[in-house]
Each structure stands twice: as structure tokens, then as C-alpha cells.
ZAMARGU-4260 file (C-alpha; in steps of 0.2 Angstrom, whole numbers, plus 5000, padded with zeros to 4 digits):
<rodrens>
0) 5000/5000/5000 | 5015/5011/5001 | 5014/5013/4981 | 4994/5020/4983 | 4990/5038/4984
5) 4974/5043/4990 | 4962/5058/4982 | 4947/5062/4993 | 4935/5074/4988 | 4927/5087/4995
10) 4912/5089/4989 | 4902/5104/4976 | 4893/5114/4986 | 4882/5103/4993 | 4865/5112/4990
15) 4852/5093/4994 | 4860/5095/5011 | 4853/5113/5013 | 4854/5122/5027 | 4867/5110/5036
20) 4879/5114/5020 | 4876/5133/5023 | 4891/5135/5036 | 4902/5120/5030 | 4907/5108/5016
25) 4896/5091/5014 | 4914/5081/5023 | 4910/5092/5037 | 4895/5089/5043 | 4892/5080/5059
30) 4887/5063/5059 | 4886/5047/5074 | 4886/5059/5089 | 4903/5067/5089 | 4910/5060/5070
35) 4911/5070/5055 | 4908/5062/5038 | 4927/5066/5032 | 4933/5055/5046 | 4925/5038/5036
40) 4936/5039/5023 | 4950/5046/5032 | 4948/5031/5043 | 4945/5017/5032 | 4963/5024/5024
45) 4972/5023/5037 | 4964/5006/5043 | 4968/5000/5024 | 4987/5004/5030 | 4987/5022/5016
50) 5002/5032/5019 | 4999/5049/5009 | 4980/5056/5009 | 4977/5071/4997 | 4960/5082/5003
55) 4951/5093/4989 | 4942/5108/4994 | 4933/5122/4988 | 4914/5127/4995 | 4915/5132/5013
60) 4929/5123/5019 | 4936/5133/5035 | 4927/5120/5048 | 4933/5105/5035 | 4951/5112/5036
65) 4950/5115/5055 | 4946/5097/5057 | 4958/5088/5046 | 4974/5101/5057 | 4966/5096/5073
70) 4963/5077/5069 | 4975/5071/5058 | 4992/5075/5066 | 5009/5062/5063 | 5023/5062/5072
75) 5039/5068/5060 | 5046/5052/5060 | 5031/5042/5054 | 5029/5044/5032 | 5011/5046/5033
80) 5004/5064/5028 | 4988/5070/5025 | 4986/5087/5013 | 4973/5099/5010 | 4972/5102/4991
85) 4960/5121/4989 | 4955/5126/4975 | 4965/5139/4966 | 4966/5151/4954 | 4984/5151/4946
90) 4994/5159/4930 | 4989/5142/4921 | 4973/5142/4927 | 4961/5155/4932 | 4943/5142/4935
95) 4939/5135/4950 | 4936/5115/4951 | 4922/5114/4938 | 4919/5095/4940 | 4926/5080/4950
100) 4939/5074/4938 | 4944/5094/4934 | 4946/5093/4952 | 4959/5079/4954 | 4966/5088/4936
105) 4969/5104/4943 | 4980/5097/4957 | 4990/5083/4947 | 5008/5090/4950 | 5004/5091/4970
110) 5001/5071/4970 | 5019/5064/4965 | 5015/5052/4954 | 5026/5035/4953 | 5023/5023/4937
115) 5021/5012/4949 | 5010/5019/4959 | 4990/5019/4959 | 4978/5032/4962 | 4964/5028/4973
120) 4950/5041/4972 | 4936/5042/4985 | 4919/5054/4990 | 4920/5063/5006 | 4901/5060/5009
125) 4899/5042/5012 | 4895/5032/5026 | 4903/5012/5025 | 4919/5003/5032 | 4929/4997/5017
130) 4947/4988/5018 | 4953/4997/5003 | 4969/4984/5003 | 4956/4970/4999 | 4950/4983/4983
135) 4968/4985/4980 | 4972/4969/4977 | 4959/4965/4966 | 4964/4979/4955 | 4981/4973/4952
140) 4977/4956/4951 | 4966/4959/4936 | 4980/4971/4930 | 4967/4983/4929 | 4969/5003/4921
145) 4952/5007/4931 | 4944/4999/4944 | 4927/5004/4953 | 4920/4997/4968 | 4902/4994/4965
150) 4884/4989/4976 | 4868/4982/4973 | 4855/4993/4972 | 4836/4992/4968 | 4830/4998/4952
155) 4820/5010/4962 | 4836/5018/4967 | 4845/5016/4948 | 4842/5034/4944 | 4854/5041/4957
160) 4869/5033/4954 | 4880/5027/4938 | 4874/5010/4934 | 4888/4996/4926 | 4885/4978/4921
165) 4899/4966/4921 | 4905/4950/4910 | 4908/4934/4921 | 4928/4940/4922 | 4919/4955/4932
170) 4927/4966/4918 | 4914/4980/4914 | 4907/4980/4897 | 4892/4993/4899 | 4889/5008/4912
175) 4874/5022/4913 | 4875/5037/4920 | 4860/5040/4932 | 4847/5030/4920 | 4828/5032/4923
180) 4823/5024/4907 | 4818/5005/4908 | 4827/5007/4890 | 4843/5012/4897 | 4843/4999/4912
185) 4840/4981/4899 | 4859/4987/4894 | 4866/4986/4912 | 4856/4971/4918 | 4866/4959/4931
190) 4874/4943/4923 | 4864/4929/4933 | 4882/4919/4937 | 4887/4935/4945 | 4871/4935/4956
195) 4873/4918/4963 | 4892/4922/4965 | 4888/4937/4974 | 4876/4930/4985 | 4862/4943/4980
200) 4844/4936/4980 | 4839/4936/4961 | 4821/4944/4966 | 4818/4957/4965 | 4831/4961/4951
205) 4847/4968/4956 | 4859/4983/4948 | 4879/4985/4951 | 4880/5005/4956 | 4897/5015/4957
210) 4902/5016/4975 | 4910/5032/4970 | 4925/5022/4973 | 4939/5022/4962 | 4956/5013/4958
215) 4966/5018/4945 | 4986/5014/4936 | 4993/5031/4938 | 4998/5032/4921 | 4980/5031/4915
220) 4973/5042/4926 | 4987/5054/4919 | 4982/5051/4903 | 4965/5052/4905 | 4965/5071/4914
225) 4973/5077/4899 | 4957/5081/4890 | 4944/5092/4897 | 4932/5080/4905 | 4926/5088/4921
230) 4917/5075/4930 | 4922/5055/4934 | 4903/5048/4932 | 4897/5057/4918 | 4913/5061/4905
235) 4930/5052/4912 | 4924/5034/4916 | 4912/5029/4898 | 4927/5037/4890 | 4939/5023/4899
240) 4928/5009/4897 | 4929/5011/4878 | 4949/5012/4879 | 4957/5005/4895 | 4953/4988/4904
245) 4939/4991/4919 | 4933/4982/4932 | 4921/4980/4944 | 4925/4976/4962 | 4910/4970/4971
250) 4906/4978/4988 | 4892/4968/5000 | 4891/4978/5015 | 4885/4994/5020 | 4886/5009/5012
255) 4877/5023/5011 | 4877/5040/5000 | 4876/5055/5012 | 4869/5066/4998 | 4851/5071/5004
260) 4843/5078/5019 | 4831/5062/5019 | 4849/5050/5015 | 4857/5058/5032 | 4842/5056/5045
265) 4839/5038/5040 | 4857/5035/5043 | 4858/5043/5060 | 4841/5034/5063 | 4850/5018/5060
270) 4863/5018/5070 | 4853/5019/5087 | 4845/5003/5084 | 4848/4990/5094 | 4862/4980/5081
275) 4865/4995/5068 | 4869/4992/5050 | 4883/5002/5054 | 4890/5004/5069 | 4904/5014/5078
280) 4908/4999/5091 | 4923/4990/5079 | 4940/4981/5079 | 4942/4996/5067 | 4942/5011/5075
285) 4933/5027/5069 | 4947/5040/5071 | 4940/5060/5075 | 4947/5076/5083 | 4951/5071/5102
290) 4944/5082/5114 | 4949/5085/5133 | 4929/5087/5137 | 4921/5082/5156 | 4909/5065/5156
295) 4891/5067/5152 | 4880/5069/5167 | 4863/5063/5166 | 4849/5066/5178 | 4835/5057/5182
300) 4831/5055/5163 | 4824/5041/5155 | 4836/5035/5138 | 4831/5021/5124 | 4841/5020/5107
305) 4852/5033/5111 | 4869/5039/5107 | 4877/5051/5118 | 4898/5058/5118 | 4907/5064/5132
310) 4905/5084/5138 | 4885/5082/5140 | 4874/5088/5154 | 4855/5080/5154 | 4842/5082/5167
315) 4823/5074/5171 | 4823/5072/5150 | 4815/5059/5140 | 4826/5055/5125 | 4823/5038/5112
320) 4832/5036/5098 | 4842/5050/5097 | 4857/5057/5091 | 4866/5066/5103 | 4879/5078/5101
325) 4895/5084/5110 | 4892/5098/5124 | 4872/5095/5121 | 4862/5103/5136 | 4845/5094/5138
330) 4833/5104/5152 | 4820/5099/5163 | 4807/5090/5156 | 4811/5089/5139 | 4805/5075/5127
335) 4817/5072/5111 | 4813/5056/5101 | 4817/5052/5081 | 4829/5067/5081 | 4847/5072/5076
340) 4855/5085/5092 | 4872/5090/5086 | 4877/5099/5100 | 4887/5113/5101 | 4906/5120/5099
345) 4907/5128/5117 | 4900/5129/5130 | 4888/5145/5136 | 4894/5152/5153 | 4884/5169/5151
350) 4868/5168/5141 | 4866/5185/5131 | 4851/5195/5137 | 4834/5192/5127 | 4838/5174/5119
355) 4836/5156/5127 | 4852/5146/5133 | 4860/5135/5121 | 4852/5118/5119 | 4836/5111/5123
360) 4823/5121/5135 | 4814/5118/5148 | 4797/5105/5143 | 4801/5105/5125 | 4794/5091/5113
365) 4805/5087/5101 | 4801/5073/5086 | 4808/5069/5070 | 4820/5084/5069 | 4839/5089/5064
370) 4844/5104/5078 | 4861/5109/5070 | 4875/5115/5083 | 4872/5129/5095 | 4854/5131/5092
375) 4845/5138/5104 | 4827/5129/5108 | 4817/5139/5120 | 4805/5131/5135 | 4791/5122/5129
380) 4792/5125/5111 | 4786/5110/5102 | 4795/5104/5084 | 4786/5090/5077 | 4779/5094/5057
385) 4762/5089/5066 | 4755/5096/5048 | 4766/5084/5038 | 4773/5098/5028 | 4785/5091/5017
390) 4799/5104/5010 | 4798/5124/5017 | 4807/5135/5022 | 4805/5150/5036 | 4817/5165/5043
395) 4823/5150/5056 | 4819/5133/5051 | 4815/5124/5037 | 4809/5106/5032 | 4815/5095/5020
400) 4808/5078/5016 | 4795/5080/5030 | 4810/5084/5043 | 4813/5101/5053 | 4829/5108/5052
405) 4834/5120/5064 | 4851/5128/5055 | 4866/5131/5065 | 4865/5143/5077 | 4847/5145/5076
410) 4834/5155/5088 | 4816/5144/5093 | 4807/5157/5106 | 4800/5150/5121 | 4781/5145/5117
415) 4786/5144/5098 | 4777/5129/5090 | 4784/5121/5071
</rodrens>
């Protein structure tokens, strides 16, 4: 693994994750109670034994950056290093990244590349655990220019992702780009060897999705950023199926894409259940930004499907299957089920005159909500879409997909009701 270098990306601007995108880049938004969603890739690398990680950035990228200096830290004797790559304007080049694959192209002399070496390039807004060594070794084994990590998916779900079909070899011979035609799909359907070899269940059919998960030589990657294809899924990968040897490396675990408001509240909501699809409690650790914070204190609260971190402070609440964040303050009284809490970056020793304290208030209900960090929910407010609005948006909330969002740093007066 010495001879792989590893491209993450940082995500476009991030607009489906809206208003938890306003303030920071898609790899920065909290997830699993005290994670971010940077730190799954990050993790998986250096679990997978990945020695030089490269970070691309361009939309709001501050609290991503912040992260990546205060986590990922090596001792000057150890050859691991992790970079952050921002978009930049140069002599050569006066566009920002216009694409995924204009991103990796614009930063091409930073990565170093070795004829020997290959390229692994990954999304910075999934959730899974992957042993990218096992990908690794596939790829060189079939001597493979490109290799991409793929999923079964329902055809339900075949119009969000780039859909591939592969010979018995597992050598790709077809791929869509986000198909919603029935037309498009007979073109990429699953080789029935390849479902029993898999162990999928042949019904309902199948489809093999991109994970987003990429392996290439370096040499062909080097060659294939030197046209103007700006993205991987929709230019850069059919034009290297038609030209280079590509294969599919099947994935059969969880993984999940963190790319909606709807996508990210059913992940959180899965990982308080009892035995989790994905789950933080692993031989392979998790690796975040270590904090000095107190124990959480909780009072005379009743807790069911719950995650909580170190530094919170819970008293006489009812919370079930919840999310909680770091520094979280629940009050007196307070019922939080179904809900994401992401806590808060400090803690509030003076409360400024005229708004609630940080955290949640005295008697507040709370169901089926995102409450991004430092919000202030005042006493007895009540958040619970009880109209079943799906999508709106106010002066401070909205809701997407049926959920309320409460933005970061948000204001809910005492008595208000959403």
C-alpha cells in the first residue's frame, strides 16, 4: 500500500443537504454523535494501511480544514501525511474545480505520481467501512487501468447513481450514468452467474452501482485528465471503458450515500438501533478530533436507542432514539425522540440577554428533527411537522423531506410551535 495515493473529495457545494451545508462543506457535517463524515474515509485509509492522503476543497471549507489540522496529526518520524488540496486560481489556470475529475486535474503536480503507483480516488460524503487493501488487490490482480468498487441497488434507486454491468471476468462491458429509462437499464442488467456468485437474491432484480470508489494505474489516470472531462461519472469513466481495461469490484456491506437531507436522517436513525447496520463499536476504529471534554452527566432521565459523547449535561429528559451531540444541554422536562442533536462547539457560561440558553429548553417536545449546533430551543416549544409539511422553508427553520431543520445557530422562542 506504500505505492497507493489517495484523492478524497470534498464535495460541490452541497445544495440537497441545505441548510446543514450553509456554514460548512458536505465532509464536514456531523454525523454518529461526535464524527464527521470526512473522518469515514479518512479512517478506512488509514485502517487499509494508506500512507499519503490528498484532501480537495473548495465550498466552505474553514470547519473542514479546522478538522483535518486538529485530527489528523503524525509524528515527524512516521511517512504518513495527510494534505489539503483548495481550489485555486493560478497563471495556468484561472477556473475553479468545475467537475470531480477537473478537480483531481487541477492538482495533478501536487500528488507525485510513481509509474508504479496507483491512484485511489474516494467521496468525502459516504458512510461504509471498506478495507481498501482487499480493493487494492483485486485491482492489480486483474491488471486493471480502472477499477470501481460497486453495490447492489434496487432499480427504484437506479436513477441516482452510475449504473455498470459486468462479464463473468467482472470486467465491465456497459455503464449508465443515472438511467431512469427502463430502455437504458435492459443494457446494464446483472449477469445471473454474477448474482449467485455474489450471493444477491435474484428477486427482486438487482443493479451494480458506482460506490464512487475508484482505483486507477497512475499512468492512466494521467492520461486520462489530459482532455477536458470535468466530471468521473458522467465524462471520464464511459470514455475509459471504451479504451482501457475496467473492472468492477463487488462491495456487499453497507454503504450509504450521504447526499440528501432524507439519506442523512435515515442514517443517524439507523445507527441507534439495537444491532445498527453500521455501527461505531469496531475492531476498526473510527478516528475524530480528540477532545479534553468532562463525562456526560445525566439526571434522572429516562434514555432508549440513544447515542450520547462525552461533555454532555441531561436532566429529568425523556430521549429515544436519538442522536446526541457533543456539549448537548438537555433541560427539565424535555421529550426528544426520532431526532438528530448536534450539539454545540462551546460551552455557554453567560447567556446574552433576550435569547434562550444553548440547547434544549425547559418542557420542549421534540420529534423527527435535525437541531444543528448551537441552536437555541426555548422552553416548551414544540417541533414535530404535526402538519406533515414536506419541504419549506422560514426565517429560522425549514423542512425538507417532512424533517425540521433547525440551522446552526438557530433561535426557537419559548412557546414557539413548528
Amino acid at each position: 500500500m506504500k505505492n497507493v495515493k489517495c484523492i478524497i473529495l470534498g464535495g460541490g457545494q452541497g445544495k440537497r443537504l441545505f441548510p446543514l451545508t450553509r456554514d460548512r462543506s458536505k465532509p464536514a457535517v456531523p454525523i454518529g454523535s461526535k464524527y464527521r463524515l470526512i473522518d469515514i474515509p479518512m479512517s478506512n485509509s488509514l485502517n487499509s494501511g494508506i500512507k499519503q492522503v490528498y484532501i480537495l476543497t473548495q465550498f466552505n471549507s474553514v470547519s473542514l480544514n479546522n478538522h483535518i489540522h486538529q485530527t489528523y496529526k503524525f509524528d515527524y518520524f512516521s511517512d504518513t501525511r495527510v494534505r489539503l488540496l483548495a481550489a485555486e486560481q493560478t497563471i495556468a489556470n484561472t477556473k475553479w474545480f468545475q467537475g470531480t475529475a477537473d478537480a483531481v486535474r487541477q492538482h495533478i503536480v501536487h500528488y507525485n505520481l510513481q509509474p508504479d503507483s496507483d491512484v485511489l480516488i474516494l467521496s468525502g460524503d459516504h458512510l461504509y467501512r471498506m478495507d481498501y487493501k482487499k480493493l487494492v488487490d483485486f485491482h492489480r490482480e486483474k491488471n486493471a487501468d480502472l477499477t470501481i468498487s460497486v453495490v447492489a441497488v434496487p432499480k427504484k434507486h437506479t436513477p441516482g447513481f452510475g449504473i455498470m454491468s459486468l462479464d463473468t471476468n467482472q470486467k465491465i462491458v456497459n455503464f449508465k450514468e443515472k438511467p431512469k429509462e427502463d430502455s437504458e437499464l435492459a443494457s446494464v442488467q446483472l449477469d445471473p452467474s454474477l448474482v449467485t456468485r455474489f450471493g444477491l437474491v435474484p428477486n427482486p432484480p438487482k443493479f451494480l452501482a458506482s460506490m464512487g470508489v475508484y482505483v486507477f494505474k497512475a499512468s492512466v489516470l494521467e492520461r486520462l485528465l489530459s482532455g477536458t472531462e470535468s466530471d468521473f461519472g458522467k465524462e471520464l469513466i464511459p470514455k475509459a471503458l471504451f479504451n482501457y481495461k475496467a473492472y468492477g469490484y463487488f462491495f456487499n456491506d453497507y454503504w450509504r450515500d450521504i447526499g440528501t437531507i432524507h439519506s442523512y436522517y435515515e442514517a443517524s436513525m439507523e445507527m441507534t438501533g439495537p444491532i445498527p447496520p453500521f455501527s461505531f463499536f469496531s475492531e476498526e476504529k473510527v478516528f475524530t478530533h480528540p477532545r479534553f471534554l468532562p463525562p456526560s452527566a445525566v439526571m434522572e432521565s429516562q434514555l432508549d436507542q440513544v447515542l450520547i459523547p462525552e461533555g454532555c449535561r441531561i436532566h429529568q429528559a425523556k430521549i429515544k432514539r436519538t442522536i446526541v451531540g457533543l456539549r448537548s444541554v438537555i433541560q427539565k422536562g424535555a421529550c426528544v425522540e426520532n431526532t438528530v442533536l448536534m450539539g454545540a462547539d462551546y460551552y455557554e457560561w453567560k447567556v446574552p440577554n433576550g435569547f434562550p440558553p444553548i440547547g434544549i429548553g425547559e418542557g420542549s417536545k421534540i420529534n423527527r428533527a435535525i437541531i444543528d449546533k448551537n441552536a437555541r430551543i426555548g422552553k416548551n416549544v414544540i417541533i414535530e411537522n404535526s402538519k406533515r409539511v414536506e419541504n419549506f422553508d422560514s426565517l429560522n427553520y425549514c423542512i425538507r423531506d417532512g424533517i425540521v431543520i433547525i440551522p446552526k445557530n438557530g433561535v426557537i422562542p419559548d412557546g414557539a410551535v413548528i
